[in-house]
C-alpha positions in Angstrom: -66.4 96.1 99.8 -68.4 99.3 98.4 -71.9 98.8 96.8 -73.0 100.9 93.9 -76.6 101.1 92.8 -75.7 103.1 89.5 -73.8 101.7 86.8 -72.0 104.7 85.8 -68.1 103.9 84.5 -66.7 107.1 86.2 -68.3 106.5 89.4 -67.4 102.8 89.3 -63.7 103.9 88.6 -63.1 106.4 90.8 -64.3 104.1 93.8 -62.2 101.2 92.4 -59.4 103.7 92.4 -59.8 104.3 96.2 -58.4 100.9 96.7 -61.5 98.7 97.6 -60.4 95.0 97.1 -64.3 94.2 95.8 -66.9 96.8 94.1 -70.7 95.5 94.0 -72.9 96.5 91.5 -76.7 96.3 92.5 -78.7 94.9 89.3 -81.1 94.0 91.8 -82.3 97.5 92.9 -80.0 99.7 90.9 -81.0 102.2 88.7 -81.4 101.8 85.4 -79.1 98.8 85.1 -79.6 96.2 81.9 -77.1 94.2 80.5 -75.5 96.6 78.3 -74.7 99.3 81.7 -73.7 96.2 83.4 -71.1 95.6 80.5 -69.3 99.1 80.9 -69.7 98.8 84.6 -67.4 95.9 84.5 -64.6 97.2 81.9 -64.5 100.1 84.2 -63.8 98.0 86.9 -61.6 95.8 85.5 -58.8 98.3 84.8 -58.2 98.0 88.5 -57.3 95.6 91.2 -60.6 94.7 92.1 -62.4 92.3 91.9 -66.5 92.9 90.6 -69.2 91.2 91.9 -73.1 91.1 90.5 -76.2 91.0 92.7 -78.1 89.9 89.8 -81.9 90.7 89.4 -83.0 87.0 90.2 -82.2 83.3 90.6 -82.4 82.8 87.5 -79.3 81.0 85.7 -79.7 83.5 82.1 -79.3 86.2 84.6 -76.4 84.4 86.4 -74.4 83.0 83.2 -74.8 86.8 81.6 -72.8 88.5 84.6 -70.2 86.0 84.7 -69.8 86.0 80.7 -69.5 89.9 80.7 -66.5 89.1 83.4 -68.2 89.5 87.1 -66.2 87.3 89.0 -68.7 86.8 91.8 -73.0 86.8 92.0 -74.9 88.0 95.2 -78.3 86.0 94.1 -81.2 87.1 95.7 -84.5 85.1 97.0 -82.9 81.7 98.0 -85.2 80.1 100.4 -84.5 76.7 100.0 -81.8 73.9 99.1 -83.6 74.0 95.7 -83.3 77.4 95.0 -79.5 77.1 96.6 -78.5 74.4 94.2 -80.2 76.1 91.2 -78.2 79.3 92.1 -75.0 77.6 92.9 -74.3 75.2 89.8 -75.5 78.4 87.3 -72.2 79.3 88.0 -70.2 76.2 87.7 -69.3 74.4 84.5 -69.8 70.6 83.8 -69.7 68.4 85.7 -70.2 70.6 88.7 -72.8 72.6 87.0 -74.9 73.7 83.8 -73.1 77.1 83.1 -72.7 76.8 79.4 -69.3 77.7 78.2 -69.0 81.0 76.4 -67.5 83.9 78.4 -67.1 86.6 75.8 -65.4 89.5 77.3 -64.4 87.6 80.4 -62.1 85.3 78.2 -60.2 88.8 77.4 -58.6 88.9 81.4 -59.3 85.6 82.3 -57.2 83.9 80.1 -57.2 81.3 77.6 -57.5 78.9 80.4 -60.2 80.5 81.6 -63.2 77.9 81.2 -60.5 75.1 83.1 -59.9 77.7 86.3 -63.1 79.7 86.2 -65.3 77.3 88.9 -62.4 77.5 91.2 -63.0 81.1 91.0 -66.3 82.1 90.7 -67.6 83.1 93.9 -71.7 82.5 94.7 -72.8 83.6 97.8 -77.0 83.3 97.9 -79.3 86.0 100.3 -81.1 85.3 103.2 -83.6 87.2 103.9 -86.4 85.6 105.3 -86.8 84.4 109.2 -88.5 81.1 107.8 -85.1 80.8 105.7 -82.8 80.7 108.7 -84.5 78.1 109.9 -83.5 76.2 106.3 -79.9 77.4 106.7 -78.0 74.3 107.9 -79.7 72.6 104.8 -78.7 75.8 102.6 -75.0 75.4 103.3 -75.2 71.5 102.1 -75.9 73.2 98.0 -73.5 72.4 95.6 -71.7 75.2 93.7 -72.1 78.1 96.5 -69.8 79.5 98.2 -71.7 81.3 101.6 -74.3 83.8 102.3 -75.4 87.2 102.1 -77.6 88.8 104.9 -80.5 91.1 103.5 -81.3 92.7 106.9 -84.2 95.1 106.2 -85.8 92.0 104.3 -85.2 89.8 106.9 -86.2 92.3 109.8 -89.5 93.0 107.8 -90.6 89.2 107.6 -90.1 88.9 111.3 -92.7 92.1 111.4 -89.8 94.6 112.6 -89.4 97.8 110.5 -86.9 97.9 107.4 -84.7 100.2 109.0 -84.2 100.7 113.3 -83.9 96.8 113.5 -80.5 96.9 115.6 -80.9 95.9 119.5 -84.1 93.7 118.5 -82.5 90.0 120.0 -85.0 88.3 117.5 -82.9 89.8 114.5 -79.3 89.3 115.7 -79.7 86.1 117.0 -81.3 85.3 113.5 -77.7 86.7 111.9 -75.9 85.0 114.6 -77.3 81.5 113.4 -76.8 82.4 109.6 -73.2 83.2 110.4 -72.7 80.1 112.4 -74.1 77.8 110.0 -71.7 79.7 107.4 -68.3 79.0 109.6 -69.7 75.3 110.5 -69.8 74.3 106.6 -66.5 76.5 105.6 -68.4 79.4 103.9 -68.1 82.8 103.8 -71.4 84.7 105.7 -71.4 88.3 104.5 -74.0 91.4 105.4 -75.4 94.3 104.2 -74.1 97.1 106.5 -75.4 101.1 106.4 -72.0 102.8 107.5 -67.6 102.0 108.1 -68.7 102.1 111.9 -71.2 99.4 111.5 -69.3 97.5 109.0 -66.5 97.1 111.8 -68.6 96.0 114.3 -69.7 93.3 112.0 -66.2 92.2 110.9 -65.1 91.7 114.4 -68.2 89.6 114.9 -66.8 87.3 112.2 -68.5 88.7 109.0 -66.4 88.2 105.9 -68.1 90.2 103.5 -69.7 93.6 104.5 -70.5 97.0 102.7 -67.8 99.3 104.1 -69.5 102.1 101.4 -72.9 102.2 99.4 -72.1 105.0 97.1 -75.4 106.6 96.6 -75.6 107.4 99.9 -72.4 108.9 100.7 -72.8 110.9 97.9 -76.6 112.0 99.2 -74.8 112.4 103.2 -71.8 114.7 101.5 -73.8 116.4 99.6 -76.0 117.3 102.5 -73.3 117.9 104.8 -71.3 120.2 102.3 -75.2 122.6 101.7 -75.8 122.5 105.4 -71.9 123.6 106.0 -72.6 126.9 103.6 -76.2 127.4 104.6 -74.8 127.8 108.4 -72.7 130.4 107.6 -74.1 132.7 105.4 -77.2 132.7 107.2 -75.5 134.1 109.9 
């Protein structure tokens, strides 16, 4: 999966084009993204084979229903600490009788089909963040919410509300065994346990560690890296 945090239509097509099987748009900390960037961001995605995912701006099911309706196929929803907040994020994305989404999809009826509303909660995908320590310790009674589908790790969140810092978690126990008991939770109910990761290397390790769901690319900064890389490459040779 790649993770963008702008909403621009070229840059969302020429990662699609790369071949990723999932693109993640960040309406959550991206730049400048409202409903009407979000809308482009998914035609420009949906001229390929992959499949768009959401991480709306909060559990809230306008914000939820909106995505979905403008043809995201999948919400990462963010600040889920409790079965409560679980269940509130989980049946925003399921029709009656499993949920309260209320039937509607505008552009997403254009791809989907005109079966869309009868296949659409087999298909939706809603995985809800962790990101609090005190929220692990919920997760068994997480996984029990109808209408979601697994979780999302927030790391630096996570790290910070056990006091560690935001980035330079990795090697503290207290924080792995935290996404060690997430994920276990995850495979014990049959749902898919995915985490933020910074880099491919990282993303591996957390694969073979049974991670479903991982951020092989965030596109902002792998532009900012190249970019740095290809400056530094000229500056070492002319000043020479």
């Amino acid at each position: 999966m790649a993770w963008l945090q702008t909403a621009d239509p070229y840059v969302a097509e020429i990662v699609a084009a790369a071949g990723f099987d999932s693109l993640v748009l960040d309406a959550q900390h991206g730049m400048g993204i409202g409903q009407e960037q979000t809308a482009s961001w998914l035609q420009a995605v949906s001229l390929h084979d992959t499949v768009p995912v959401v991480r709306v701006g909060w559990n809230e099911p306008a914000y939820i229903q909106w995505a979905l309706d403008a043809g995201a196929y999948g919400v990462i929803v963010p600040l889920v600490n409790s079965l409560e907040e679980a269940t509130k994020a989980g049946k925003a994305t399921r029709y009656a009788p499993l949920g309260y989404r209320s039937v509607g999809p505008n552009r997403a009826r254009f791809y989907g089909g005109a079966d869309y509303e009868m296949k659409a909660n087999d298909e939706m995908v809603c995985l809800v963040m962790i990101e609090r320590s005190d929220t692990v310790a919920r997760v068994e009674e997480l996984a029990q919410a109808p209408g979601i589908d697994g979780f999302y790790i927030g790391p630096a969140d996570l790290a910070m509300s056990m006091g560690l810092p935001p980035r330079g978690y990795q090697g503290e126990s207290r924080h792995a065994e935290a996404c060690q008991q997430v994920l276990d939770a995850a495979k014990k109910h049959g749902l898919v346990c995915g985490i933020q990761t910074a880099s491919p290397e990282e993303a591996i390790e957390r694969y073979e560690q049974g991670f479903l769901y991982c951020s092989v690319l965030i596109a902002t900064a792998a532009l900012g890296r190249t970019a740095a890389a290809a400056l530094k490459t000229v500056g070492d040779v002319l000043s020479r």
